[in-house]
N, C-alpha and C positions, 0 to 999 in steps of 0.2 A: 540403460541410458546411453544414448548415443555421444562419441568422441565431442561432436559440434555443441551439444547440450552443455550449458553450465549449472554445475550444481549450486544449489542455491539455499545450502543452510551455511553454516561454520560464520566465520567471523565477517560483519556489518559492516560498510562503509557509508555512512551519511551525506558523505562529499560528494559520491561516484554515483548519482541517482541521475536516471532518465526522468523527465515530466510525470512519467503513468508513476514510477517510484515516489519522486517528491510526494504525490498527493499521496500515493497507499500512505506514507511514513505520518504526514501530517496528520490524517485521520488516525492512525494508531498510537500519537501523542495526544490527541483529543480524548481518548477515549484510555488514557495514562497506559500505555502498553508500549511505549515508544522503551524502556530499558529494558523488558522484556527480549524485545526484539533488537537490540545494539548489546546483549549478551549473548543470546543461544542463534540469533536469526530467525527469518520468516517462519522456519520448521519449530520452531520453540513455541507457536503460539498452538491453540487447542484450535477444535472444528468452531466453534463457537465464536471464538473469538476472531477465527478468519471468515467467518461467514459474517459478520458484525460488518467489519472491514469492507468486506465486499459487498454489500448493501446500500451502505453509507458513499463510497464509490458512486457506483451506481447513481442514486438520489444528489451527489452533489455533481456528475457528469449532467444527469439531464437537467439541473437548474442552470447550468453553466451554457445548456444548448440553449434553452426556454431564453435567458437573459439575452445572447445573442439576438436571435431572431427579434427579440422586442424594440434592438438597437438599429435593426435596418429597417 
């Protein structure tokens, strides 16, 4: 891992989230894994459960594109 790289397990900040974080975090409250991840971090979750994540992602960016375009 390079110096510029941040590592990205150890302790959570809620408050210090970029947009793409809000959402990851919001979907992993949805799907009750939100203490999971505000104890261990991102790296505490299993494959499963970050591929869950990332899916759901996904599926709520392109409804998020879909709705736009329907609004112009």
């Amino acid at each position: 891992m390079g110096k510029k790289e941040k590592k990205k397990d150890g302790a959570f900040d809620p408050r210090a989230l970029s947009p793409q974080e809000k959402l990851k975090f919001e979907i992993a409250q949805e799907l009750g894994l939100d203490a999971k991840v505000m104890e261990g971090g991102w790296r505490s979750l299993t494959a499963k459960e970050s591929g869950r994540i990332g899916g759901l992602i996904t599926k709520r960016k392109r409804e998020m594109k879909e709705e736009a375009l329907r609004e112009e």
